[in-house]
C-alpha positions as CSV (number, residue, x, y, z in Angstrom):
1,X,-37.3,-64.5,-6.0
2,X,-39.7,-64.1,-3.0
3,X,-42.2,-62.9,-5.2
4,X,-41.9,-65.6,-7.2
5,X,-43.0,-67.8,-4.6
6,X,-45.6,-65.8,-3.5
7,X,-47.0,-65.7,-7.2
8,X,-47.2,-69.3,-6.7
9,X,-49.1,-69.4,-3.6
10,X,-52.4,-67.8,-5.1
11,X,-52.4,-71.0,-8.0
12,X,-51.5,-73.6,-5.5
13,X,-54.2,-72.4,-3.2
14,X,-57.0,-72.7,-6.4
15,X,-55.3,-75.8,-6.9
16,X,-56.1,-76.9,-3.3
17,X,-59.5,-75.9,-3.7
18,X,-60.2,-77.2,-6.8
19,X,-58.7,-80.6,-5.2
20,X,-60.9,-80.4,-2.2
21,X,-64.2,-79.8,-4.3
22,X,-63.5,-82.6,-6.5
23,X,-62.4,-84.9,-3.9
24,X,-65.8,-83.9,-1.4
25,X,-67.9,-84.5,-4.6
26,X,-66.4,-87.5,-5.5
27,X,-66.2,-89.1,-1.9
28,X,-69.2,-87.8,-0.5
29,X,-70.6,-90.2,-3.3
30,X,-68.5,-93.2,-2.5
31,X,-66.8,-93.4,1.3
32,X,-63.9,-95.0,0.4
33,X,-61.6,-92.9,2.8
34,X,-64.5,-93.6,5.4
35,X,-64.1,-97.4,5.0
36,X,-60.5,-98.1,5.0
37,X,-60.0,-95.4,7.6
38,X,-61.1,-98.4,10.2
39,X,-58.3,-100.8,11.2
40,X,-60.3,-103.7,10.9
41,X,-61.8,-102.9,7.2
42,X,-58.1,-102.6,6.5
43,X,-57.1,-105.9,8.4
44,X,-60.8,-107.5,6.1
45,X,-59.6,-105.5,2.8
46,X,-55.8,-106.9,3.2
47,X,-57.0,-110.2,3.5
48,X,-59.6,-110.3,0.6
49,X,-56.7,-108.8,-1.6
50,X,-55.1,-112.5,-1.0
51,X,-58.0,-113.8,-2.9
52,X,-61.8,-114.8,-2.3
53,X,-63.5,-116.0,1.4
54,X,-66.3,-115.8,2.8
55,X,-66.9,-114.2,6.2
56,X,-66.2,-117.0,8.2
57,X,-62.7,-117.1,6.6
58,X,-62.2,-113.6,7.1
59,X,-62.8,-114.3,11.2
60,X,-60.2,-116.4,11.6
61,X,-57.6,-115.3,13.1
62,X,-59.4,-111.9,14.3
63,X,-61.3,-111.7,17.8
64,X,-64.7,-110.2,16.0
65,X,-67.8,-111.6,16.2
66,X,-70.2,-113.0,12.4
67,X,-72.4,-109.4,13.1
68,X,-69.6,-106.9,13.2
69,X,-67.9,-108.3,10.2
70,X,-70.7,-108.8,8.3
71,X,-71.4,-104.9,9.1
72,X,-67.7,-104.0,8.4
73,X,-68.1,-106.0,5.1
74,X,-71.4,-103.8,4.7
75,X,-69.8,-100.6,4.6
76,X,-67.1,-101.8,2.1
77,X,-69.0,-103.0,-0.3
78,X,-71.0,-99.4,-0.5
79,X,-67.7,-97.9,-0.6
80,X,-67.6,-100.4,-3.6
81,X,-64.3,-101.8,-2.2
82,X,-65.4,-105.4,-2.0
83,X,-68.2,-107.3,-3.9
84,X,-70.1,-110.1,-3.1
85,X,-70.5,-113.4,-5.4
86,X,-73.3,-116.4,-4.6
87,X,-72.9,-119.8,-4.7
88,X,-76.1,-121.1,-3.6
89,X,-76.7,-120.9,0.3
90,X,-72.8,-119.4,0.4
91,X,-71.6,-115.9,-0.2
92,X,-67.7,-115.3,-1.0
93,X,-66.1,-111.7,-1.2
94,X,-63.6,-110.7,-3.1
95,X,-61.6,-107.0,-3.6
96,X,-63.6,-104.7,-6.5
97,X,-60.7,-103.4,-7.7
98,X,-62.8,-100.4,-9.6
99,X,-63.3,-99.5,-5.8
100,X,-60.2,-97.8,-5.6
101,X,-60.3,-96.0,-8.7
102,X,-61.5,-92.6,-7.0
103,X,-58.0,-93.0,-4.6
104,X,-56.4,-93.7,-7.9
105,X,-57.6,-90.0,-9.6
106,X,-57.2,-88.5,-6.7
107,X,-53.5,-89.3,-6.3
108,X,-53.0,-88.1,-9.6
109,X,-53.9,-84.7,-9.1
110,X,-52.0,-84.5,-6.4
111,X,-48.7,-85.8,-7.8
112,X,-49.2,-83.1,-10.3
113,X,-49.5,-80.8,-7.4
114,X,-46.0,-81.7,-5.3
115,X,-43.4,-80.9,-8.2
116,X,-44.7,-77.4,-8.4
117,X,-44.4,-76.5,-4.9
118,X,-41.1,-78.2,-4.3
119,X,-39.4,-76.5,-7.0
120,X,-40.7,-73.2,-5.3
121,X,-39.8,-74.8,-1.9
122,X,-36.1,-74.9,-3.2
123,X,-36.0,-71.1,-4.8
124,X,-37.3,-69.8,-1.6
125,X,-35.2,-71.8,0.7
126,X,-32.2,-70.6,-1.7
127,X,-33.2,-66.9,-1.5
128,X,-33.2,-67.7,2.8
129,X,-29.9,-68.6,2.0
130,X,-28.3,-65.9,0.5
C-alpha cells in the first residue's frame, strides 16, 4: 500500500507542475492574484459587486484619498476585474465578471487535483494504522 502512495507522488508532482506553468502563464498575463491580494482592492471589488459607482462613491465610507483609488481602480481594471463606462464628464465602474474567469479555470484544475490525493491520504494513513 505504501508504494501505492508513493506511485502517486511522481503524477501529483507533474500535476503540480503542470498547474504552476499554466497558472504563471496565464497570470503573468493578467494579475488578478496581484490585485485582489490588496485589502483595499478587495474592500473597492466587494463594493462594485453591489452594483455600479463611481469613485467618489467608492470613497465613502473608506479613509483613502480620489489619487489612491483612482490608482487602486487602475490596477483592477488591467487585471480586467472592473471596467469603466462614460457618461459624459462622469465615469462609473462596475465588476467585469470575465475578470475572474482565469480564478475560475484555475480552481478547476485544482478540484480535480484534491480527490486524488485524499483518497491516497486515507490508504496511507490506513497502512500507518495497521
Amino acid at each position: 500500500m505504501a508504494d501505492l502512495a508513493a506511485k502517486q507522488i511522481l503524477p501529483r508532482n507533474m500535476l503540480a507542475n503542470h498547474i504552476s506553468t499554466c497558472l504563471c502563464d496565464d497570470m503573468i498575463k493578467n494579475d488578478v492574484f496581484r490585485a485582489l491580494a490588496d485589502p483595499t482592492r478587495r474592500a473597492i471589488y466587494e463594493k462594485l459587486a453591489a452594483g455600479s459607482m463611481n469613485a467618489s462613491a467608492l470613497r465613502k465610507g473608506m479613509e483613502i484619498s480620489q489619487p489612491a483609488i483612482s490608482q487602486h481602480l487602475s490596477v483592477l481594471r488591467g487585471a480586467k476585474l472592473v471596467r469603466e463606462e462614460r457618461q459624459g464628464r462622469f465615469v462609473n465602474y462596475e465588476v467585469d465578471p470575465e475578470g475572474l474567469t482565469l480564478i475560475a479555470q484555475w480552481l478547476v484544475k485544482y478540484r480535480a487535483y484534491w480527490p486524488t490525493r485524499i483518497t491516497a491520504l486515507k490508504v496511507l494513513l490506513k497502512d500507518m494504522d495497521q
